[in-house]
GUKEKOL-493459 format. One record per residue (C-alpha): residue number from 1; residue in one letter; x, y, z. Coordinates in steps of 0.1 Angstrom, whole numbers, plus 2048, in hexadecimal, padded with zeros to 3 digits. Layout:
k, r, xx, yy, zz
NUM, a, X, Y, Z
...
***
This chain:
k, r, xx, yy, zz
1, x, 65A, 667, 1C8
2, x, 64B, 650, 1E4
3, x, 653, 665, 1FE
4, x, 648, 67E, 1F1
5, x, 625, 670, 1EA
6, x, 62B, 662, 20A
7, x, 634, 682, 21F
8, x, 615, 693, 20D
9, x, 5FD, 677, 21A
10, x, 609, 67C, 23C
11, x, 605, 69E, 240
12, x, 5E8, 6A4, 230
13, x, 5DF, 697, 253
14, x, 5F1, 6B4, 261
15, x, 61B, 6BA, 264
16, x, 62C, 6BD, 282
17, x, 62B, 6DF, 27F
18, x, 607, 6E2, 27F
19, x, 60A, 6CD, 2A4
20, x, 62A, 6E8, 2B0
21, x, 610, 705, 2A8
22, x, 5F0, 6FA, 2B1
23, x, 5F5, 6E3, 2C9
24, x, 60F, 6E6, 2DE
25, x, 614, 70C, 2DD
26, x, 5F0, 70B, 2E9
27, x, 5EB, 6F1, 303
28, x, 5D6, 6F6, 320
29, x, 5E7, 6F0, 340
30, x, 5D4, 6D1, 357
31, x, 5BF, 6DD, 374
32, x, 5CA, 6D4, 392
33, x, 5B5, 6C3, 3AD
34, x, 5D3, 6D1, 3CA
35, x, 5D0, 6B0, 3D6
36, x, 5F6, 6A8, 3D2
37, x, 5F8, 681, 3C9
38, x, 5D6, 682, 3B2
39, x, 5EA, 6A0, 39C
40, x, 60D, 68C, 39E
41, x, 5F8, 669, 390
42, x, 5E7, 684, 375
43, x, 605, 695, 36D
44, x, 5F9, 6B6, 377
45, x, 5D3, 6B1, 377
46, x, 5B5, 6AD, 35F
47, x, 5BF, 6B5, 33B
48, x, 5A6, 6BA, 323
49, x, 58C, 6A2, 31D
50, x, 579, 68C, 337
51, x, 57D, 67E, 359
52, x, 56C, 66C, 36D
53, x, 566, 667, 392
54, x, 54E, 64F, 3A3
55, x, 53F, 63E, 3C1
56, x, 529, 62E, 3D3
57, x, 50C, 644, 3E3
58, x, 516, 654, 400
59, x, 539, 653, 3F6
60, x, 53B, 679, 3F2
61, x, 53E, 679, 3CC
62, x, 52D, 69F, 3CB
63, x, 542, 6A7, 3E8
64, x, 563, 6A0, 3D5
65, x, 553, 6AD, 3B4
66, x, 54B, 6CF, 3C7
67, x, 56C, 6CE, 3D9
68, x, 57F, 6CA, 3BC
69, x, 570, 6E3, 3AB
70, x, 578, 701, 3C7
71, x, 59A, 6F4, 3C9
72, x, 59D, 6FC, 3A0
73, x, 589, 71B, 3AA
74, x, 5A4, 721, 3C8
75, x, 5C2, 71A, 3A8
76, x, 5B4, 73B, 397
77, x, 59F, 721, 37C
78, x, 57B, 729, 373
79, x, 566, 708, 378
80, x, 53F, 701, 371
81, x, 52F, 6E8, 38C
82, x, 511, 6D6, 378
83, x, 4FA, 6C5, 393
84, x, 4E4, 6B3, 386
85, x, 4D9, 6A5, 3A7
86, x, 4DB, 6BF, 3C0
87, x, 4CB, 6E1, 3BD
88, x, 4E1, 6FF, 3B5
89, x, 4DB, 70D, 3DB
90, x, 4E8, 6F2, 3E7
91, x, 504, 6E9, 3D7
92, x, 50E, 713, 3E5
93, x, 507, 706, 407
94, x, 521, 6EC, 408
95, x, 539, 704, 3F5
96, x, 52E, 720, 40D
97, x, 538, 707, 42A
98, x, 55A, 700, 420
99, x, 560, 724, 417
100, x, 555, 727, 43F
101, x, 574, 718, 449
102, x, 586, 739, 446
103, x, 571, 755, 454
104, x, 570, 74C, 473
105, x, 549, 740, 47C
106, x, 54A, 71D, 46B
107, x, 52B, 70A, 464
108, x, 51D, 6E7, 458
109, x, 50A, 6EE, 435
110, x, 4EE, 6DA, 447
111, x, 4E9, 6F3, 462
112, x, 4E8, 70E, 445
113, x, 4C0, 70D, 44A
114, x, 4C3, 716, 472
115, x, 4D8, 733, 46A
116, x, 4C1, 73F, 44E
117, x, 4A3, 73D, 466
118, x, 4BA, 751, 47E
119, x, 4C1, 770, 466
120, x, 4A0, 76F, 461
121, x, 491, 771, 480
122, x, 4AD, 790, 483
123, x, 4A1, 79E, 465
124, x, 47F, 7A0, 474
125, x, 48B, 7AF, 494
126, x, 498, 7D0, 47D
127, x, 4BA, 7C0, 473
128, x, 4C3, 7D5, 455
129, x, 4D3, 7BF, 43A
130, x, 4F6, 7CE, 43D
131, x, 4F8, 7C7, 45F
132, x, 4ED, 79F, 45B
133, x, 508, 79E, 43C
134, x, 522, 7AC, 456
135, x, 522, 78E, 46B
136, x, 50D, 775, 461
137, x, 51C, 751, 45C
138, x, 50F, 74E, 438
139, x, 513, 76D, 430
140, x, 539, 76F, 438
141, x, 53C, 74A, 424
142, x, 52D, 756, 407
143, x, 545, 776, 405
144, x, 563, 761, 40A
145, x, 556, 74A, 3F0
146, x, 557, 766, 3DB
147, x, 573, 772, 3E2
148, x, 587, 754, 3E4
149, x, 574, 73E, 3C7
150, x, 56A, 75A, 3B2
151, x, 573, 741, 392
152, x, 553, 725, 3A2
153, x, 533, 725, 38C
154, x, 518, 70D, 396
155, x, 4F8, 704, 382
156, x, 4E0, 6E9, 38B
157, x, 4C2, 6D9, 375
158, x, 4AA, 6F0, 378
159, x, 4C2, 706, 357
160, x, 4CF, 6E4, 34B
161, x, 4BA, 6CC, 33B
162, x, 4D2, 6B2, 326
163, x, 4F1, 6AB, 314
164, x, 4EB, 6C7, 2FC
165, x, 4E6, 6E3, 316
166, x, 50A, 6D2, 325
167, x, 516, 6D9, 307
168, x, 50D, 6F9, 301
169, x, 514, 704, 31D
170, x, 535, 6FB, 320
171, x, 53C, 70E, 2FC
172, x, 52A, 72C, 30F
173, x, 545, 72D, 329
174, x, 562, 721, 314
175, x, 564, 743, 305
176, x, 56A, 754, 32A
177, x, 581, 73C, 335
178, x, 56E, 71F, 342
179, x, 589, 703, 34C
180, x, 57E, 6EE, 35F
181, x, 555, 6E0, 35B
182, x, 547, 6C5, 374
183, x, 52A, 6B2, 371
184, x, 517, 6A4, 38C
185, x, 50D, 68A, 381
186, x, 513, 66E, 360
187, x, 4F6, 65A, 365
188, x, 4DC, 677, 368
189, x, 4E9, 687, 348
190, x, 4CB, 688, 329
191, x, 4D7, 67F, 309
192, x, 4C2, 686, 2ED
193, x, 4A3, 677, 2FE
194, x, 4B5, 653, 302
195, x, 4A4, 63C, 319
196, x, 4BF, 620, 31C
197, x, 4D5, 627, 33D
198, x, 4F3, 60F, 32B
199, x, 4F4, 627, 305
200, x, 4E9, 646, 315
201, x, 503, 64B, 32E
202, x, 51D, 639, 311
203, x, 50F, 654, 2FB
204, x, 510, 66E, 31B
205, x, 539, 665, 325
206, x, 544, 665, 2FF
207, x, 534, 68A, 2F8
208, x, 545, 698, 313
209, x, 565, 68B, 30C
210, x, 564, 69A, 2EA
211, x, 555, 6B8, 2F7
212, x, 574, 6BB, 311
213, x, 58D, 6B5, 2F3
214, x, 57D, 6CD, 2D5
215, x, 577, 6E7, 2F3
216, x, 599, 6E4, 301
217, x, 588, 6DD, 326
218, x, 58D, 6C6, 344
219, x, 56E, 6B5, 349
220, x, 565, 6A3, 369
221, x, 545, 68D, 36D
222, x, 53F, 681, 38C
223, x, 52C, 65C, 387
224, x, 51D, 641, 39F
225, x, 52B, 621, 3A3
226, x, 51F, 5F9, 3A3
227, x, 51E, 5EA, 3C7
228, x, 527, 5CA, 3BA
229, x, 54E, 5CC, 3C0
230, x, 54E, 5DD, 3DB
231, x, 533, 5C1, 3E8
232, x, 54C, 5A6, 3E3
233, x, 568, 5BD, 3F2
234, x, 57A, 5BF, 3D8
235, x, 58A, 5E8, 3CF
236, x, 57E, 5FB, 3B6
237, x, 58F, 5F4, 391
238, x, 582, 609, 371
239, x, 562, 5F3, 36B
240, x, 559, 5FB, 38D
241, x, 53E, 619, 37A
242, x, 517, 613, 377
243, x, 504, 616, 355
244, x, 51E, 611, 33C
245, x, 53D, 5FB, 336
246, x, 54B, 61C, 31F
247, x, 54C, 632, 339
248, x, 575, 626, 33F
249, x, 57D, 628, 31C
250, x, 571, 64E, 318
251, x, 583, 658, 337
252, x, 5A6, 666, 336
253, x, 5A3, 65E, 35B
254, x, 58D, 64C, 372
255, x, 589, 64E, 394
256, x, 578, 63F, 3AE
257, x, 570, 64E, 3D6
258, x, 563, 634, 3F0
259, x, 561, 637, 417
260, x, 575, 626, 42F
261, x, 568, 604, 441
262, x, 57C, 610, 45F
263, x, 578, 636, 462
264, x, 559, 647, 456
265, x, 56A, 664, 452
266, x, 587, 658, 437
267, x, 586, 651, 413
268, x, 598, 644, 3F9
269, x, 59E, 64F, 3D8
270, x, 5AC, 635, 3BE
271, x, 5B5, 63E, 39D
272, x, 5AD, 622, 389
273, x, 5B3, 62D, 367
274, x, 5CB, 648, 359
275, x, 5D3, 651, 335
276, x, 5F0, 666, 33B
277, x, 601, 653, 361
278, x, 5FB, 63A, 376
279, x, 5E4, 62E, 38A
280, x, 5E2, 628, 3B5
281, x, 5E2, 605, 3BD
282, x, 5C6, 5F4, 3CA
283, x, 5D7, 5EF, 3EE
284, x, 5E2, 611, 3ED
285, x, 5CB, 62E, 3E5
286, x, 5CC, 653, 3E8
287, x, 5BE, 65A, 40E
288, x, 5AA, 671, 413
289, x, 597, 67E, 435
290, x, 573, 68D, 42B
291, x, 560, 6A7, 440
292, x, 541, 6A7, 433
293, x, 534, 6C0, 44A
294, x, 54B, 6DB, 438
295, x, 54A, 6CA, 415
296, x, 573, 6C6, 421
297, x, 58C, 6AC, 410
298, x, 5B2, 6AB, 41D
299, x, 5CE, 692, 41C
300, x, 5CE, 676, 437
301, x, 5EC, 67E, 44B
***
């Protein structure tokens, strides 16, 4: 008689078998960053639910965020890139720069302006517009963007207002297959017209993590970071975050980027918290070299 009383309690909670069918017969794979030792720590990538990754400014937060999110792209995963801080065009540039790389007539995303004036100044010579599209720079960047990242959305502020358009949003796209959804970044995210920086972006990290688990979708929000430690030279650890002492405890994982005192050019990524591994140790971070010309991360060799 108790365990039966018992057994009733307990799964009127769920059985096992409610977990077997709907749950693990259903699991979303991670998505992979294809940076080899940051999947191996997360055990294949971001699950479901929130991560975070910070930095300083001038770390290249946004250029990891965007990177990360053509390399899903790259994986065959369809990924939204929220900026909140940049404008949509020019979060393309930087994608349109990288995606450069392979045609054949790289550029810097900051020289995107000469070329523009150049086509220009063509088109106003009697350039017809097939003919600038058959060998322009851009041109060719944007087509292999399309071709090769045809799974990259990007939105800026100018659609996106607050929480609740992140939100909705994200349902929006859940139902074509939306896996992956950055957002660049925490502390500029509106919550319900909340003027305190410490309970809005609380409020801010805690939505999205729900929103990541009842969606079944890897959520990555890019964040800025205290100066203090890094001040006192000491390496980042999971309080390192600015606004809100929460921010680790919604995380799955939590990240943090910072540039090299020795080599302007490197960067190192440690993993300082991690719900389903470990973690790098502080001497011994993931090492990166940034080109931030060609919005480019690759292993230090």
């Amino acid at each position: 008689m108790v365990d039966k009383v018992w057994n009733g309690y307990r799964d009127s909670f769920g059985g096992l078998g409610d977990y077997f069918r709907s749950h693990y017969l259903t699991v979303v794979p991670p998505m992979p960053s294809n940076i080899a030792p940051l999947d191996a720590l997360l055990c294949g990538g971001f699950r479901p639910g929130l991560h975070v990754v910070g930095g300083e400014p001038a770390a290249g937060k946004s250029a990891f965020g965007l990177f990360l999110s053509m390399m899903a792209a790259l994986s065959g995963g369809r990924v939204l890139y929220v900026s909140l801080e940049m404008s949509r065009g020019q979060c393309i540039e930087r994608c349109a720069s990288f995606a450069s790389l392979s045609t054949g007539q790289p550029f810097r995303w900051g020289d995107v302006w000469r070329l523009a004036l150049g086509a220009r100044e063509r088109a106003e010579a009697g350039e017809r517009i097939e003919q600038c599209v058959s060998h322009d720079p851009v041109a060719l960047a944007l087509k292999a963007l399309e071709e090769r990242f045809s799974g990259l959305a990007i939105a800026d502020g100018s659609t996106i207002a607050d929480m609740s358009d992140i939100e909705r949003i994200a349902e929006d796209g859940r139902k074509s297959g939306l896996g992956l959804l950055v957002v660049d970044y925490l502390q500029y995210v509106s919550v319900d017209g909340i003027a305190d920086e410490y309970t809005r972006v609380s409020e801010a990290s805690k939505r999205l993590n729900m929103l990541g688990v009842r969606l079944g979708l890897s959520v990555i929000a890019l964040a800025s970071c205290s100066r203090a430690g890094n001040a006192k030279g000491k390496p980042p650890d999971m309080h390192s975050f600015k606004g809100s002492g929460d921010i680790e405890y919604h995380a799955l994982s939590a990240s943090v980027i910072e540039r090299s005192v020795d080599d302007p050019d490197a960067r190192r990524l440690h993993v300082v918290k991690n719900r389903f591994g470990g973690v790098t140790d502080p001497d011994s971070p993931i090492r990166l070299l940034f080109d931030g010309a060609h919005n480019s991360f690759s292993l230090e060799q």
